[in-house]
Each structure stands twice: as C-alpha cells, then as structure tokens.
C-alpha positions as CSV (number, residue, x, y, z in Angstrom):
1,X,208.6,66.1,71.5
2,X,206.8,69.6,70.3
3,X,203.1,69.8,70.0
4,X,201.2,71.9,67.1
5,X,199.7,75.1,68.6
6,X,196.0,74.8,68.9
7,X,194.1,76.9,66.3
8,X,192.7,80.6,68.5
9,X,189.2,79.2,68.6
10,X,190.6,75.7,70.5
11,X,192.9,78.0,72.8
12,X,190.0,80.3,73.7
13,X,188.0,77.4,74.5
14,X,190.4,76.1,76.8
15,X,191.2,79.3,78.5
16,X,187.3,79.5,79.1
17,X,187.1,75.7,80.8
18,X,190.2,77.0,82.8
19,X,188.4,79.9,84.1
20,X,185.6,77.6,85.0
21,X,187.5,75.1,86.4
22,X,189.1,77.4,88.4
23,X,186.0,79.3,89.2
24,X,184.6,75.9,91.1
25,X,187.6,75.5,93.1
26,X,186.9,79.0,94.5
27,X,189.6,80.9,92.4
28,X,187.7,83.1,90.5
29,X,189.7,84.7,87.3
30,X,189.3,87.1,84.3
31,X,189.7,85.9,80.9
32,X,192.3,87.6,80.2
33,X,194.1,85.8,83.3
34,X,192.9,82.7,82.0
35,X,194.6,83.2,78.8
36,X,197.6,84.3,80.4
37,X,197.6,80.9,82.5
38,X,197.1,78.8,79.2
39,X,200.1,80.1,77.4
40,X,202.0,79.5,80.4
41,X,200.8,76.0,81.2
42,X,201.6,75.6,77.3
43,X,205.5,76.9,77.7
44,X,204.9,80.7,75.8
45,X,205.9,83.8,78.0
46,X,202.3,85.2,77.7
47,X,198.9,85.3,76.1
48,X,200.5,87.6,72.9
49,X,203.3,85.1,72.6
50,X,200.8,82.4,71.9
51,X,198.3,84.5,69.8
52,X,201.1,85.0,67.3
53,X,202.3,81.2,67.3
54,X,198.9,80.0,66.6
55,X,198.5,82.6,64.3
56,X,194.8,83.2,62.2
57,X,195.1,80.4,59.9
58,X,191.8,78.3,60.3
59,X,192.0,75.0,61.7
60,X,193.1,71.8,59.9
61,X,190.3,69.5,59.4
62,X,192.4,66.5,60.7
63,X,194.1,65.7,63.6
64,X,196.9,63.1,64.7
65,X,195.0,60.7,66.9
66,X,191.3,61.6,65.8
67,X,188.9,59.1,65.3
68,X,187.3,58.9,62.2
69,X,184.9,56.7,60.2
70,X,183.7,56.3,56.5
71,X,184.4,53.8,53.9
72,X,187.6,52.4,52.1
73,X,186.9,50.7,48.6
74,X,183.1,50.7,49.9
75,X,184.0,48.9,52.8
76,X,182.6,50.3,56.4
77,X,185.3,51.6,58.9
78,X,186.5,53.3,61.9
79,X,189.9,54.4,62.6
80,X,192.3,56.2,64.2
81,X,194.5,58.8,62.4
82,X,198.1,57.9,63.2
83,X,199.7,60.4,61.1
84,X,199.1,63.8,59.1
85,X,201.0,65.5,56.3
86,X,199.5,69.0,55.3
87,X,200.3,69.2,51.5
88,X,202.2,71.9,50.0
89,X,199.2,72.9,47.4
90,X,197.5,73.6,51.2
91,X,194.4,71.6,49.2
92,X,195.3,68.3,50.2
93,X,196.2,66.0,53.4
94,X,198.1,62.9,53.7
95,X,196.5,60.6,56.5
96,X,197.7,57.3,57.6
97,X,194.9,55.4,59.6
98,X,194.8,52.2,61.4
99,X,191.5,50.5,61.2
100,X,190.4,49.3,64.4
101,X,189.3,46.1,62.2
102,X,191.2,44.6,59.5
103,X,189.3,45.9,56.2
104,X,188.9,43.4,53.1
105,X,189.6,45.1,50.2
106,X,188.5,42.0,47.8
107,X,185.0,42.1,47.1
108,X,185.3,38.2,45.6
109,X,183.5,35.9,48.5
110,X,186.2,33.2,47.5
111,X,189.2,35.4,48.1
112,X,190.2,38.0,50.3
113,X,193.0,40.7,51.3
114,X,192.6,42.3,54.8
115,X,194.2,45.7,55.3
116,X,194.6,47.1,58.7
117,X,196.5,50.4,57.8
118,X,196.6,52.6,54.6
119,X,198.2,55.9,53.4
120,X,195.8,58.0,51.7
121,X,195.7,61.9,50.2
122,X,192.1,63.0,51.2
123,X,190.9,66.6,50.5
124,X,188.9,69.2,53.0
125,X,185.6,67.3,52.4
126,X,187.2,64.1,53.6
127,X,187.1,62.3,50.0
128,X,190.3,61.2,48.0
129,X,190.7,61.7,44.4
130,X,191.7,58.2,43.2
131,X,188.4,56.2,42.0
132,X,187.6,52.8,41.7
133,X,186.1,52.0,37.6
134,X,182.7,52.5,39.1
135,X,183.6,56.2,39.7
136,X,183.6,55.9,44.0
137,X,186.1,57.6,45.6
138,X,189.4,55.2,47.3
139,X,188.1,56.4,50.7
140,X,185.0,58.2,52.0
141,X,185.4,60.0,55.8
142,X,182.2,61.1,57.3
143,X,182.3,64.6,57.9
C-alpha cells in the first residue's frame, strides 16, 4: 500500500522534529542530514529524490483519516474522513465521512432517518454547493 508524499512544508517539519529528536538522544545532526534521513526512512534514494516527488504544489486541505466537524443538513457533527477524491477541475474534493454519531437528517420530531456515512463534493472553504430550499449549504466543515 503507497502513501501520498507529504506536501514540502509537512516534510520540513518532520526533518526538523527528527533533528530534535535525535538531538535529545545525544546524536546531534544538520538539517540537511535530517532531510537526508526522512527521505530514506520514507523509501526515496535522497533528500532531491523526495523534493521532486512532493513537488511545489500547495497542500490539499483534506486528508484521509482527518477529523473534521461542521454541520450536515444543519445538523451538528464530527467525523472522520474515510476517503478523498481530488476532482479533475482541481476546485473541488470528494470526501466520504463517517460520523462518529448517527446524524438525523429529518427535521420532523415524529419521523426520523439516521445517517452515519455520506459522500459529499466540498470545495476549498469546506462548504458544498448543493443547498437545501432555505439556501444552506448540504454540509458545512469548520475550517
């Protein structure tokens, strides 16, 4: 099973808590042979190898096992992102969260329908672009 690369910024980051890391166990380091260790411990020949992998794109927004919160059909949640589909139009993403709670989507105190999963296209600020007739967006994640 492959892995996305980190963007730069996360790698960097790492490379400096591995220097640190390895700075308290008495095995002082350079950055540079901290960044050298990273792209090793992460299966690239070298630092260059895994510059060019991760390229300079920015970081997604979303991540595959991030826990998120906000509100589906007005209804409070927290979830867990299960799954993550960067859309060709590069505008868009395709999440699939499981709600740690089942969420009723039924407003109607005499009736209810409990969803514990859904499939959703959010954009970058976290909102999707299907409304309910009040003019609310589908889902809401706080950003």
């Amino acid at each position: 099973m492959t892995h996305p690369i980190p963007s730069l910024e996360a790698l960097k980051t790492q490379a400096k808590a591995l220097r640190q890391a390895l700075l308290k166990l008495g095995q002082p380091t350079t950055h540079g042979q901290s960044l050298e260790l990273l792209a090793r411990q992460l299966g690239q020949r070298d630092w260059n190898t895994l510059h060019a992998l991760a390229g300079n794109a920015p970081a997604l927004p979303f991540a595959v096992g991030q826990r998120v919160t906000g509100r589906y059909l007005k209804q409070p949640f927290t979830a867990k992102i299960v799954a993550l589909n960067h859309r060709a139009d590069g505008q868009y993403y395709g999440l699939k969260l499981y709600f740690d709670e089942p969420v009723d989507v039924i407003t109607f105190d005499s009736m209810s329908n409990l969803r514990t999963r859904v499939n959703v296209t959010v954009g970058p600020d976290g909102r999707t672009a299907q409304k309910t007739s009040d003019g609310v967006p589908h889902l809401v994640l706080d950003m």
